[in-house]
Steps between C-alpha positions, in 0.01 A plus 500: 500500500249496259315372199511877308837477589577183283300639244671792462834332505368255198344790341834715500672143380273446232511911377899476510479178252239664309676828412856299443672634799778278611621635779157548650328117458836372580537709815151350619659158566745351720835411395418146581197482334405203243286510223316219323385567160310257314664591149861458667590123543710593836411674745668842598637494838660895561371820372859539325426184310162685402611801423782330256268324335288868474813652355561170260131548386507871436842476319447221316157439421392915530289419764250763638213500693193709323295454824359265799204482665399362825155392578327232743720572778532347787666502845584301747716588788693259764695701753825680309370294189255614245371271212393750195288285229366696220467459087682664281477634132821580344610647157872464422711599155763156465684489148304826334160306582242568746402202726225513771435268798230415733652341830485455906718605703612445828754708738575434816601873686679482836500839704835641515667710825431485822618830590320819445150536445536583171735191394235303681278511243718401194378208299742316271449239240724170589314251274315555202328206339349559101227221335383478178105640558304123461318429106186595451452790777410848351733781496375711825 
């Protein structure tokens, strides 16, 4: 278990949302995972409630995700349990329009398997936590 393993897993996470690939930034979370987001009043408590809402978004609204950045990271790791803070920089295409965000981010990542060496080292996403970056910072 390690810290470069947690990054990579939020790495891969964040390069699946960035380049739009469903089945990829869905598949790095577990099927009980819950999501607060701070522009949803409710919070999301399964990845099939997320990825409904993904599918309402991109049907309805034309969602799409132009790209995400990660920066600031940070790691912090408790047994099976890793806590992945970073800062993100998103540009998204809602309604025709482009829209960009500066947040923080949390995601807690448990380690998956306890088999084989390999399965050992599998990291998965099981909450993910998204803030509105405070007023008055700088872009980083």
């Amino acid at each position: 278990m390690s810290t470069q393993e947690v990054l990579q897993a939020a790495a891969d996470l964040v390069a699946a949302f960035a380049r739009n690939d469903r089945a990829a930034y869905f598949g790095a979370f577990t099927a009980d995972a819950s999501f607060v987001f701070h522009t949803l009043t409710q919070p999301l408590l399964s990845r099939d409630a997320y990825q409904s809402l993904w599918d309402s978004w991109r049907r309805d609204d034309g969602f799409e995700v132009l790209s995400c950045t990660s920066s600031n990271a940070h790691v912090s790791l408790h047994g099976d349990v890793a806590i992945f803070m970073h800062d993100v920089a998103t540009a998204l295409r809602m309604h025709g329009e482009q829209c960009f965000s500066q947040e923080r981010e949390t995601i807690v990542f448990i380690r998956q398997g306890s088999g084989t060496q390999q399965e050992q080292g599998l990291w998965l996403a099981c909450h993910e936590h998204l803030s509105a970056m405070p007023e008055g910072l700088p872009p980083p």
